[in-house]
Each structure stands twice: as structure tokens, then as C-alpha cells.
N, C-alpha and C positions, 0 to 999 in steps of 0.2 A: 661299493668300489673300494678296495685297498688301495692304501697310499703306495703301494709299490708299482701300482699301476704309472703312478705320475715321475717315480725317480727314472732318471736320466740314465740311460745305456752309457755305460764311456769302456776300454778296458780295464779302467783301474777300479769300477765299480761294478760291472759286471755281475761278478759273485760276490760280493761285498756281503758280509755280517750279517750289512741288513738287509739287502733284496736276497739271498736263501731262505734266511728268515720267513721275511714276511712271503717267497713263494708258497713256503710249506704251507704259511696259515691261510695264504687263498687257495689253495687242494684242500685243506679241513672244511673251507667254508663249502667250498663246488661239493664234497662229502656228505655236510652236515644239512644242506640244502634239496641233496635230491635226495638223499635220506625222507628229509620233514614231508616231500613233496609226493612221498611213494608210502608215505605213513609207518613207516622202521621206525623214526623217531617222533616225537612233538614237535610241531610249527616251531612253539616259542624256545624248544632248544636250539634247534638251529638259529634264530634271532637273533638270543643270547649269544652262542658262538660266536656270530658275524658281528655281534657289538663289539665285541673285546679283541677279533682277530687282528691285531695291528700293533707291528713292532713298535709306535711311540707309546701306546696304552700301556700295553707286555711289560715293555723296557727292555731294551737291548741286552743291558746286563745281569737284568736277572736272567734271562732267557742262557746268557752262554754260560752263568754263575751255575745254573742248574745240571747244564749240561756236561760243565767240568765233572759237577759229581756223580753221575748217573753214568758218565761216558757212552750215554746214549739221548739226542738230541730230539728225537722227533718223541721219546718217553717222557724228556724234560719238559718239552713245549706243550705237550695234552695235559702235563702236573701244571705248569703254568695258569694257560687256557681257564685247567676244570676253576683250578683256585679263584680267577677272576672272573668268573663266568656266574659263579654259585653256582644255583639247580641245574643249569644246560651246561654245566662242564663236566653232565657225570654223563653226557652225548657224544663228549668229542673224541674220534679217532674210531667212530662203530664199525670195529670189520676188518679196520684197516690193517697196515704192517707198516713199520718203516719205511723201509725201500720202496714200497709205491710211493710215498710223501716223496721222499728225497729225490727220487729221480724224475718225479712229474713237476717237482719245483724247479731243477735244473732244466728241462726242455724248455718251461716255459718263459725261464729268463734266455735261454737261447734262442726262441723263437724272436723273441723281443729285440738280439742284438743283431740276428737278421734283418730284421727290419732296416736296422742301422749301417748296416751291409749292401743290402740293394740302394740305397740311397746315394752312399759311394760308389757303387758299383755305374749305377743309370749317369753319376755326375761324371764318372772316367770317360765313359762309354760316347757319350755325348760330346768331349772335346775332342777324342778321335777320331767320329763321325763329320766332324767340323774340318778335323784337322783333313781326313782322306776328300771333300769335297773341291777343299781352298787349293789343295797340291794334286788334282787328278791329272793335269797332266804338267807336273815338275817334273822333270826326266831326272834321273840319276842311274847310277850303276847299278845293279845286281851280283852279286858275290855268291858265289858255288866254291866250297872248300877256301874261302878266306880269300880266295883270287875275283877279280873284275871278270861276267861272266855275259849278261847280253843290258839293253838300256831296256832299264822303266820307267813308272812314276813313284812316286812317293807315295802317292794318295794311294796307289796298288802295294805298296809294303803295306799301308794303314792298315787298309782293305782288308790284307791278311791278316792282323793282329784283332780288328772287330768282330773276323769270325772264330778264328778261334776263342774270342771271349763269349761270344754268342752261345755255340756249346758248352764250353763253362754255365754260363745261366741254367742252361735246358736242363744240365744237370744236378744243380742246386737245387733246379725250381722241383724237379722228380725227386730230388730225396728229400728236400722238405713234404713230400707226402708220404713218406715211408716212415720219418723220423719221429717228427710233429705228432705222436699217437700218446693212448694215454695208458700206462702200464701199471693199470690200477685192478687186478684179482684177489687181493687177501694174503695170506700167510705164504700159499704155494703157486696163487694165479688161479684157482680154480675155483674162486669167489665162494668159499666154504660157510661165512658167516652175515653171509647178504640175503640170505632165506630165500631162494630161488629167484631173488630180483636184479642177483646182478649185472645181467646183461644191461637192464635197463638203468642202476645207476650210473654205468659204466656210459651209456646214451646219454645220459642228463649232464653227469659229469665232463665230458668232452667236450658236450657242445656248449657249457658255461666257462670251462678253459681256454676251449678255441683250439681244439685237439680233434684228433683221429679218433678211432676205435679202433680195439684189438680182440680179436677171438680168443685166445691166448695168455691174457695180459697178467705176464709171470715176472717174477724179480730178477731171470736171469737171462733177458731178454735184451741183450748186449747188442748183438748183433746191428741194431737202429741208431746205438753211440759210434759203431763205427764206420756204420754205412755215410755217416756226418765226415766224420774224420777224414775219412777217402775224396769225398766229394771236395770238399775242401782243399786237400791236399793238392789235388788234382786243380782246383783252381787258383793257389797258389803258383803252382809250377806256370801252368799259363803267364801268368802275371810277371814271374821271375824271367820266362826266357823273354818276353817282354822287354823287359827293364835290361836283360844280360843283352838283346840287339841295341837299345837307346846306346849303352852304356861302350858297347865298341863305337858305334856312329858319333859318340863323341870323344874319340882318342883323336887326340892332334895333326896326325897325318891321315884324318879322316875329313873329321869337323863336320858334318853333314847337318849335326841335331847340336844345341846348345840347351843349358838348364834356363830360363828367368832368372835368376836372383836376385836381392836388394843390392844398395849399392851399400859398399861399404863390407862386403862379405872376403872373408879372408881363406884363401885354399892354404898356404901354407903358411908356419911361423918362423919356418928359414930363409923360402924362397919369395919372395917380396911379388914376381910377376904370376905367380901361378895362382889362379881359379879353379878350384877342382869341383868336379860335379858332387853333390852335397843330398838330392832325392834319391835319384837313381841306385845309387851304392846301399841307402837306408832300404829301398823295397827291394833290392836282390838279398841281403842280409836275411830280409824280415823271412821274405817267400822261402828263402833255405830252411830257416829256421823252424819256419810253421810245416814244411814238408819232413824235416826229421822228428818232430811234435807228432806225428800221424803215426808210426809205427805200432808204438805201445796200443795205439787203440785198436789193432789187431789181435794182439792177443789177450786183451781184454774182454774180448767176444767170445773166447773160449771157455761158458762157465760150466761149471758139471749140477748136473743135478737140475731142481726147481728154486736153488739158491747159494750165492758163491761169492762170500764177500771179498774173497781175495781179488777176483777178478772185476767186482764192484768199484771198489777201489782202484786199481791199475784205471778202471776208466772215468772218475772222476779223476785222477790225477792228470790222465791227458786231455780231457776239456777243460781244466784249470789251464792248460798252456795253449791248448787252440785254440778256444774260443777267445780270448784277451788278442791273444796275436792277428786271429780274423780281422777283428774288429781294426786294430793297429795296421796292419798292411792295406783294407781298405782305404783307410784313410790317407797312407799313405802314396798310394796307389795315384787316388785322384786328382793331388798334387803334383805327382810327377806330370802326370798327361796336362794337367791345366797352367804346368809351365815350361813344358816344353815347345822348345823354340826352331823348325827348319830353319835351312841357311840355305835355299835355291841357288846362291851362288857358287857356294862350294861344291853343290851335290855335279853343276853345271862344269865346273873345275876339274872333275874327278871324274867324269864319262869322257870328257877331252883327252886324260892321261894315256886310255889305251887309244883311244884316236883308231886307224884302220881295221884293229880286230875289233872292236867291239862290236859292228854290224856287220860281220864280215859271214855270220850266220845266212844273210837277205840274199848276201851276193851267192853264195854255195847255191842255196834253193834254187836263183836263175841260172845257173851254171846247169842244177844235175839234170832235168828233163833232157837237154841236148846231150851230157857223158856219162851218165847215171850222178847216183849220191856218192859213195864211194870215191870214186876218178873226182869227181867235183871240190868233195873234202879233204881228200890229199892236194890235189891240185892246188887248194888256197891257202894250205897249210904251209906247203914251201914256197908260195909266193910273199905270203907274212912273213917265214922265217928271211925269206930271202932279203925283201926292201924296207920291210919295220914296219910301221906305217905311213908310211907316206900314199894316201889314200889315190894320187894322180899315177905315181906308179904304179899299183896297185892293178889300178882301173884301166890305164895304156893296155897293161900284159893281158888282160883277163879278153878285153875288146877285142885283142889282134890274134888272138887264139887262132887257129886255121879249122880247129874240129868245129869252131862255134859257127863257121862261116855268116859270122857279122849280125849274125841273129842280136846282140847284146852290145848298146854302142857305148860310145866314153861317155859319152855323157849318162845315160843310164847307169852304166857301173861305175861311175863318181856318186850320182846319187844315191846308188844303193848302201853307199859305207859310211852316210852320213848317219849318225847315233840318233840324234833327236827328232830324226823321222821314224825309228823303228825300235816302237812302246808295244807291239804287241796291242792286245786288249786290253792295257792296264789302264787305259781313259777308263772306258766302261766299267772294267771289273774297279776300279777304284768310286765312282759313282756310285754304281751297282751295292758297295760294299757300305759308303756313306747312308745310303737309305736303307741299308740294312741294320745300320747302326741307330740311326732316326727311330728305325721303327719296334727295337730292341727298346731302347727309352721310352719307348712310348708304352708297350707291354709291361716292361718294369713296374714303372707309374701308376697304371694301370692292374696289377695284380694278376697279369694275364702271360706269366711265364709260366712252362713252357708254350711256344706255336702249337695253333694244332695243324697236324698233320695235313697235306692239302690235298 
């Protein structure tokens, strides 16, 4: 086991010095091992290898001292290796090429900040889940173009935001099987100097990485860094229109959502009474940020040939700033949701303001059967415009109608324009949404993203 097994995922380590590093030299060892095991090389070279592979042994410095001079790192590291190795250092790198080292070292520390990923992800997920249970039926308003539009609950906004992160996951969890592979063939991908065996080190290799298989597996096989990218990208967005709905809910003539904070937390340095929201603003930032980070790694997918280091490049350069930010908005992510705060009073405050239209949708419905939908909808349209809301008026004019002949009484049509009786199915669908969120957490934890199909 390499010690890089045991370093900490963070952003700022991530691709650190030394976990690149020591990735490369645990692909030499997954290399030099099914190498020994298929009989290419000697047991005891690969032994040897696996003794010395390890950036404290190495030395950090020598490793990038060499590398400055050579201007080629994976040629430094095998000069490194042979030297420390003695006999089994004239084994290390049999077959290989650069770029499969380099880029099956990068998957594999991304697979690893994955990990780091779902952890956040199941921790967000789960206080939404909480959150769409506790407020299934808090009534508040709904908004269509920025206007008050019919009453719901809150736990049914939730509801909405857990499934769309739900899809987020399925699709993570699917291109981590697309991504996750091992793009180890040789010079061209056509495993030239593996002596007809390299399907099967390419078998031994995978399964001691904890990788895929690839039929193919070339250096210019971009395409899987940016199928990462997108996926990503795309769960960003999620996350950002997220944070972009918290983030109006809590504007002042809103107030619906508030942040936690500590005490003693200062919104501004001029105005002494103002609290301004401090997560929310950090994960729209981020999620922008990490969705204009995705672009490049489209056209880094474009390589020519069997090898293209221009385009090589372009796509290390954009998972040096995706994967760090991943990591970063996760985290930030999870925070926001675990301190965000409903205000049922306010939301109750704010479904009161349109007062008569707001359910004034229940009242139409009992109206069109007897004049149609049309006649119905005009009809209630000039009676709003006419008396405001004043829900008694409202309800006299609509009762004494002469076309309705008394099929619909005041009392009925008072009731019908009361708000906080008419949630639609956002009970259920807000329930419905909580155990959908439960049971997302659970598959996370579990390792069993995506659902299978029912």
C-alpha cells in the first residue's frame, strides 16, 4: 500500500507534488506487478519496485530536481526508481509511455476526491430531505415570472430541489463508469510492447487500481476527461440555481429563508444593522465558476492522431481548476443546506399579501363546469380587477351569479379563496420527495448509485 493511499483529499491537495507523484509510482507498481505475475518480468523486480515506490523514500526533491532537467517527469521518475531500486530498476516502466502513467495517476486521485464528493453530496442531501419532511405542509407562495402565482408548501419547493439533485447523482454515478477506466496501451494504445499479453495486464492492472477496462486504451482518449467535466458542470448548475432560489428567498421583502450564522458576524463595515447572507453568495460564485472551468475541457477532447499533447495539456489544465473547485463547492454546498433556516412565519405573511387571488384558481374550476373555463376565467378576472381582494366580496358576486343558479353558496365560495387550504399535492409530493431524498442517502452510502431501473 502506498502512502498516498492514506493522504487526505482537500482542494489544495488534491494534485499536490506529492499525491501526482506518488500516483504515477502506484501505476508503475499496478505495471510492474502484473507484469511479474504474467512472467514479462521477475517476481523480485517488481518487489523491488514496490519497495522504493514511495515519494518519502524517492524524495520529493529529487523527483521534481530531475524532472526540471529532463523536462520530462514520468522519464525522471523510472531514472529515479531504476537508481533506488538497483537490479529491479532496469524493470521499471516495461512497455509503458508517459501519458498512460500521467493520466491514470490523475483519474486515480480523482476518483479518490470523488469519494470526497459523494460524502458532501449525501451530507447536503440529507438536510433537505429533513428540511422537505419538517415544512410538507408550510404553505407559502409560489412565483411564476417573479409575480405571486398559486399557494404551496415548502417541503414541495424542497421536494423539487432533491430531485433535481437526485439526477445530478444518476449522472455522476454513470460517468464515473465511463471515466474511472484505465488508458494504459503503450506508445500508440495498441499495447505494441506487452508481447501479446496486453489485454490481460491491462485486466490485472484495473482491477489492482480500481479502474475500468478499455479496448482501445490510447493516449488520446480525451473524450472520458470531458465527459467528467460536463457531468460536473451540469451538477454545478443544479447546485447554483439552487443557491440563486435560497438567495432571492432571502431578499428583505421576501425573508422566506434566512442563513444560521454565528453571533457576532458582520454583513457590512458602513452599515452597522445589515446581516448579509455570507454561504449562499460563496456557492453561486463557486458553481459559476466551476461551470465556466468546463468549457476548455471540450475542446480538449479534440485530439488528432494516436497522440496530442497540445490537447493533453488544455485537459490537464482544466481539471487542475475543476476538480479543486468540485471538491470546494461540495463542501460548500453542504453548509449552506445545513444552515439554512425557514421563517413559516414570513412565508405565512406573504401568501396573505395577494389574499383573494391567490386561490382564486379553486374558485374558476367551480365556476367553469356550469359557464365553461373561459366565461369562468374572464368572469374572475374582472371580479379581482374589480373588488381587490376582498375575499367576501368576491364570494357574494360569484354566489349570486343568476347563470350559477345557486349551485355554489357563500359560504363555499368564501371557502374556496382561502390560500392555506389549496396546496395542491405539495403534502404528498413534498413527503414523497423527503423519502426520496432518505433513500438517495442511503444508495450514496451504500455505493449503489445509480437506481436501477424498476
Amino acid at each position: 500500500m502506498s502512502n498516498a493511499s492514506n493522504i487526505a483529499v482537500t482542494p489544495d491537495t488534491l494534485f499536490s507534488a506529492g499525491n501526482l507523484w506518488q500516483s504515477w509510482l502506484d501505476v508503475e507498481v499496478a505495471l510492474a506487478v502484473a507484469q511479474a505475475e504474467l512472467g514479462i518480468i521477475p517476481g523480485w523486480a517488481a518487489e523491488g519496485i514496490a519497495a522504493v515506490a514511495d515519494v518519502d523514500i524517492l524524495g520529493l526533491e529529487t523527483l521534481e530536481r530531475e524532472a526540471v532537467r529532463t523536462l520530462a517527469p514520468i522519464h525522471a521518475l523510472t531514472r529515479v526508481v531504476a537508481e533506488k531500486a538497483g537490479p529491479a530498476g532496469a524493470y521499471v516502466h516495461w512497455g509503458a509511455t508517459t501519458q498512460n502513467v500521467m493520466q491514470t495517476g490523475r483519474l486515480i486521485l480523482m476518483r479518490r476526491a470523488q469519494r470526497q464528493l459523494w460524502s458532501d453530496f449525501s451530507g447536503a442531501v440529507e438536510h433537505l430531505a429533513g428540511m422537505a419532511e419538517a415544512h410538507a405542509e408550510t404553505p407559502m407562495i409560489a412565483r411564476t415570472n417573479r409575480r405571486h402565482a398559486l399557494p404551496i408548501s415548502f417541503g414541495f419547493k424542497v421536494a423539487g430541489w432533491i430531485e433535481e439533485l437526485t439526477r445530478a447523482a444518476d449522472r455522476l454515478a454513470t460517468m464515473e463508469r465511463r471515466v474511472f477506466v484505465l488508458p494504459f496501451g503503450g506508445a500508440v494504445g495498441a499495447m505494441h510492447a506487452f508481447d501479446g499479453q496486453g489485454r490481460e495486464i491491462n485486466r490485472r492492472m484495473a482491477l489492482r487500481l480500481g479502474l475500468g477496462e478499455l479496448l482501445v486504451a490510447g493516449r488520446a482518449v480525451n473524450d472520458i476527461f470531458a465527459d467528467y467535466a460536463s457531468a460536473i458542470g451540469l451538477w454545478a448548475t443544479t447546485i447554483e440555481r439552487i443557491g440563486r432560489e435560497l438567495y432571492v428567498l432571502m431578499a428583505e421583502e421576501i425573508d422566506e429563508v434566512s442563513e444560521a450564522l454565528d453571533h457576532g458576524v458582520v454583513g457590512s463595515s458602513t452599515m452597522p444593522h445589515k446581516v448579509n447572507p455570507k454561504k449562499v453568495v460563496q456557492v453561486i460564485a463557486m458553481a459559476a465558476d466551476l461551470r465556466a472551468a468546463v468549457v476548455p475541457g471540450m475542446e480538449g477532447a479534440l485530439t488528432v492522431n494516436e497522440g496530442d499533447a497540445a490537447a493533453n495539456q488544455l485537459i490537464v489544465r482544466t481539471l487542475d481548476r475543476v476538480c479543486p473547485l468540485a471538491l470546494k463547492l461540495s463542501r460548500a454546498f453542504r453548509a449552506l443546506c445545513t444552515t439554512t433556516t425557514p421563517r413559516p412565519e414570513r412565508m405565512a405573511q406573504n401568501v396573505a399579501l395577494t389574499g383573494t387571488h391567490t386561490a382564486s384558481e379553486r374558485l374558476m374550476m367551480m365556476i367553469a363546469p356550469e359557464l365553461g373555463h373561459l366565461q369562468a376565467h374572464d368572469l374572475l378576472h374582472d371580479l379581482l380587477a374589480e373588488h381587490g381582494s376582498d375575499p367576501d366580496m368576491v364570494a357574494a358576486k360569484v354566489a349570486a351569479l343568476p347563470a350559477l343558479k345557486g349551485r355554489i353558496s357563500l359560504d363555499s365560495a368564501r371557502a374556496a379563496l382561502d390560500p392555506h387550504s389549496y396546496l395542491g399535492e405539495s403534502v404528498r409530493i413534498a413527503q414523497e420527495g423527503a423519502a426520496m431524498g432518505h433513500a438517495l442517502v442511503a444508495r450514496i452510502r451504500k455505493g449503489s448509485v445509480p437506481a436501477e431501473a424498476p
